[in-house]
Each structure stands twice: as structure tokens, then as C-alpha cells.
Residue frames relative to the residue before (quaternion, step in Angstrom):
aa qw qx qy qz dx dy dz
X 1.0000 0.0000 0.0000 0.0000 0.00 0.00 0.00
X 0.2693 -0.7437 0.6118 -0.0090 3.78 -0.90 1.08
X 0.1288 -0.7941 0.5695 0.1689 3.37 -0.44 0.68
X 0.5948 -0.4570 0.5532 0.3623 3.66 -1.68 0.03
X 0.6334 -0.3014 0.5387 0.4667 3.37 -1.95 -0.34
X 0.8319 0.4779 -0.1242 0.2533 3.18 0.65 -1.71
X 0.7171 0.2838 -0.2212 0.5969 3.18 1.35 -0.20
X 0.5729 0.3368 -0.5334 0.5233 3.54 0.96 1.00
X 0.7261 0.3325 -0.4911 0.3480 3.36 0.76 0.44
X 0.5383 0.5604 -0.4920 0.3925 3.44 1.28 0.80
X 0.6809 0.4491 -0.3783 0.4377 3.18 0.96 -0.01
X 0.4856 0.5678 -0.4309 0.5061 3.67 1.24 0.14
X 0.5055 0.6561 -0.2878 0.4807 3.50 1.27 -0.41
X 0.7453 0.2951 -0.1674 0.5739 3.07 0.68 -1.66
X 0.6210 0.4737 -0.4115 0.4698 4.20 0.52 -0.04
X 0.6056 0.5688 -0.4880 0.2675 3.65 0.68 -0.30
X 0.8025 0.3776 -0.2562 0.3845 3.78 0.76 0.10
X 0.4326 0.5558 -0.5360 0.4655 3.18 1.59 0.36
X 0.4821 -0.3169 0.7453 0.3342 3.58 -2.32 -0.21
X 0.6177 -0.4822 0.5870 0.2037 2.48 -1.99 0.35
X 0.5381 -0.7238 0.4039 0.1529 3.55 -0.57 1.16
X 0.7076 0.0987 0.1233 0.6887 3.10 0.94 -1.73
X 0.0184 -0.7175 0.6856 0.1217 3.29 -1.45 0.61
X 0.3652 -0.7054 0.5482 0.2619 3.44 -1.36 1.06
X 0.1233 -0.7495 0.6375 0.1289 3.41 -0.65 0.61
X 0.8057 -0.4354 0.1554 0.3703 3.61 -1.81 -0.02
X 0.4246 0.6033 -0.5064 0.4464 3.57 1.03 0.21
X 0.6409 -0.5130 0.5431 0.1765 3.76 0.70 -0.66
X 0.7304 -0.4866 0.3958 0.2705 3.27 -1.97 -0.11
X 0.1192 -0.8195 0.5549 0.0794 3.79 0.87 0.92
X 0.6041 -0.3259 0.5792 0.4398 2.99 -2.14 -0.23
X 0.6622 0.5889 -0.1856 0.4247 3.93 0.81 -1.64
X 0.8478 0.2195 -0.3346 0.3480 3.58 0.77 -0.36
X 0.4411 0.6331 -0.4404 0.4589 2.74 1.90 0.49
X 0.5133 0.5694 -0.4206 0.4852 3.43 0.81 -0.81
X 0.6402 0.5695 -0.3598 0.3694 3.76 0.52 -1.40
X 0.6053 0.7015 -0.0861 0.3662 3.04 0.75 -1.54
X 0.7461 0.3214 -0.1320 0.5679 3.50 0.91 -1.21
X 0.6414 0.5655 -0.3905 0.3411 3.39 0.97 -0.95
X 0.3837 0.8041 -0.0562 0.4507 3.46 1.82 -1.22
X 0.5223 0.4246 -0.0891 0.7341 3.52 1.01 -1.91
X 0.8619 0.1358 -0.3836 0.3025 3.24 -0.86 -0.52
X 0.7204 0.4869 -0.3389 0.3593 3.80 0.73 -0.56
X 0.7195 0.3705 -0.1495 0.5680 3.59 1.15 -0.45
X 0.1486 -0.8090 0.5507 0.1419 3.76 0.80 -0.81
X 0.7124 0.0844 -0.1956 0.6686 3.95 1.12 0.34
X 0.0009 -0.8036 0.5842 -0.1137 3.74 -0.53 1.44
X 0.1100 -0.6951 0.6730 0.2277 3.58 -0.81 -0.13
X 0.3719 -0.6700 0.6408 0.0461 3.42 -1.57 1.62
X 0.2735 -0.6561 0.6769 0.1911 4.00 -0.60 0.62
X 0.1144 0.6937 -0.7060 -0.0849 3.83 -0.49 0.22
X 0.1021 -0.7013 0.7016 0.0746 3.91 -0.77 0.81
X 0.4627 0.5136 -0.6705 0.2692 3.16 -1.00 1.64
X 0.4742 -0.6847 0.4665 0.2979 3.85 -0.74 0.72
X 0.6266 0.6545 -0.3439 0.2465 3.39 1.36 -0.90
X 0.6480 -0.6110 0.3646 0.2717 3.57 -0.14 0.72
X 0.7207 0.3734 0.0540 0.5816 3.27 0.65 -2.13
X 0.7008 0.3628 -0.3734 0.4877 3.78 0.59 -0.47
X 0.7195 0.5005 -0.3895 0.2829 3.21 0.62 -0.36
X 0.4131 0.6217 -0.4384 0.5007 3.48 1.97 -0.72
X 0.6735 0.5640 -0.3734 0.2980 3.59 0.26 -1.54
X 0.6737 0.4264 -0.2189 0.5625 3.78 0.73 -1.31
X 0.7171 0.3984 -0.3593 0.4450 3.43 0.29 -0.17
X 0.5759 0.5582 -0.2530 0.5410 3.37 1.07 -0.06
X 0.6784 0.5385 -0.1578 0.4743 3.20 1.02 -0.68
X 0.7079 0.5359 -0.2302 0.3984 2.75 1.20 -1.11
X 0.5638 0.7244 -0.1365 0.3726 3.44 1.57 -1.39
X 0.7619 0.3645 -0.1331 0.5186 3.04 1.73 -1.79
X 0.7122 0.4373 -0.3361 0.4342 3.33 0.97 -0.03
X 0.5503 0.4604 -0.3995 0.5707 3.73 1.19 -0.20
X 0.3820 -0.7764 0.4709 0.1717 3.58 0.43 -0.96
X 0.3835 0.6472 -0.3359 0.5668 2.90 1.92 0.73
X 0.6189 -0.6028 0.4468 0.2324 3.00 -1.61 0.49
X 0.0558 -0.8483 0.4823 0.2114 3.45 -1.05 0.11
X 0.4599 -0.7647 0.4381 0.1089 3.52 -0.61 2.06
X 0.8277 -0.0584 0.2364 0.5056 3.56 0.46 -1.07
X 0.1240 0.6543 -0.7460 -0.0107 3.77 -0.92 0.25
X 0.3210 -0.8452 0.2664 -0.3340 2.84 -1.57 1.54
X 0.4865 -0.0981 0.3561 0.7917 3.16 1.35 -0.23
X 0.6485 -0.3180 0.4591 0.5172 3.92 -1.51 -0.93
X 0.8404 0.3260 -0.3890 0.1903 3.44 0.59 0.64
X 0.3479 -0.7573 0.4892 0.2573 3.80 -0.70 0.96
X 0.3735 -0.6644 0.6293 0.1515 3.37 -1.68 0.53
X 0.0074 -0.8244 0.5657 -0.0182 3.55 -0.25 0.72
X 0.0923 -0.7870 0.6093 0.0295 3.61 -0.91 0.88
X 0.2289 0.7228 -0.6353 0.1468 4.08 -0.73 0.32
X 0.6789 -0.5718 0.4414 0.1319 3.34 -1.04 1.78
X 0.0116 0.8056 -0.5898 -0.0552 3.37 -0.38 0.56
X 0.7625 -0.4447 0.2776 0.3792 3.61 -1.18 0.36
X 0.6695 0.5182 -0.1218 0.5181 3.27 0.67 -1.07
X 0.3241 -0.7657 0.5540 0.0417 3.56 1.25 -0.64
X 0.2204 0.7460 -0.6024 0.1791 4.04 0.52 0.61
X 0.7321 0.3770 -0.3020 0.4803 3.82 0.33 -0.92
X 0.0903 -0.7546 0.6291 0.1634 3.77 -0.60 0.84
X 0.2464 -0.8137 0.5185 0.0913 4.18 -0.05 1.49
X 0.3020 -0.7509 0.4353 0.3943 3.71 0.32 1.02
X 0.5603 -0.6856 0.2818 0.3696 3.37 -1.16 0.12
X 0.4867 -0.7900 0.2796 0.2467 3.46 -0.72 0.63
């Protein structure tokens, strides 16, 4: 799935008042915060990830990672924090069309 302009900037809309959901601390990209992560994805379908690292490039990398291994989209990264979006069964977020 490929989002628009327009529907990744409604869903940055809809992410600007959540917290961050998950928060990577110094251990990194686990098996566990992936799991966290996904569990997250399915119950909410728009999460924000805290990644705490200053490094610029490491953080692209782990975000990336993250995306490809949940299977979720990625809306925005921010500061230390990522938006992630991934369709859930149930379908709660209706993403106008683009």
C-alpha cells in the first residue's frame, strides 16, 4: 500500500496528539519491541515509536527496519519520533481517498 501527500498528511494530523506508544531504549531493536510494536499495529493502526539515539543515520536504519519487519507504513519521523500506520482488520481509521 502507497500512500498520497494527502492522506499522509491526514494521518500526521491524526498522530499529532498521541505519545509515543513504544519507546526504544539502549538495548535497541529487540525481538520484544518488535513484537510490542506489532501488537500496537494491530490495536491502534497509527502509533508513534520513540527511537532515542542522536545518530542521524542509525536512527533512519532502525526505523526502516522497523517498517520492514512490522509491515507497516511509515508517515513521518520526527524529532526521535516515528509515525507508523498498518491497516488493521477491523479497519478503524477511514484515510480519505487520495
Amino acid at each position: 500500500m502507497i500512500l498520497s501527500t494527502k492522506q499522509k498528511q491526514y494521518l500526521k494530523g491524526l498522530a499529532h496528539s498521541l505519545k509515543p506508544v513504544v519507546l526504544l531504549g539502549n538495548n535497541g531493536l529487540t525481538e520484544g519491541v518488535l513484537a510490542e510494536i506489532d501488537n500496537a499495529l494491530n490495536h491502534h493502526e497509527l502509533i508513534k515509536v520513540k527511537v532515542a539515539t542522536t545518530d542521524r543515520e542509525q536512527k533512519r536504519l532502525i526505523c526502516d527496519a522497523i517498517a520492514r519487519e512490522t509491515k507497516a507504513l511509515n508517515v513521518q519521523l520526527i524529532g526521535h519520533n516515528l509515525v507508523l500506520y498498518r491497516e488493521s482488520e477491523e479497519k478503524k481509521i477511514r484515510i480519505p481517498k487520495g
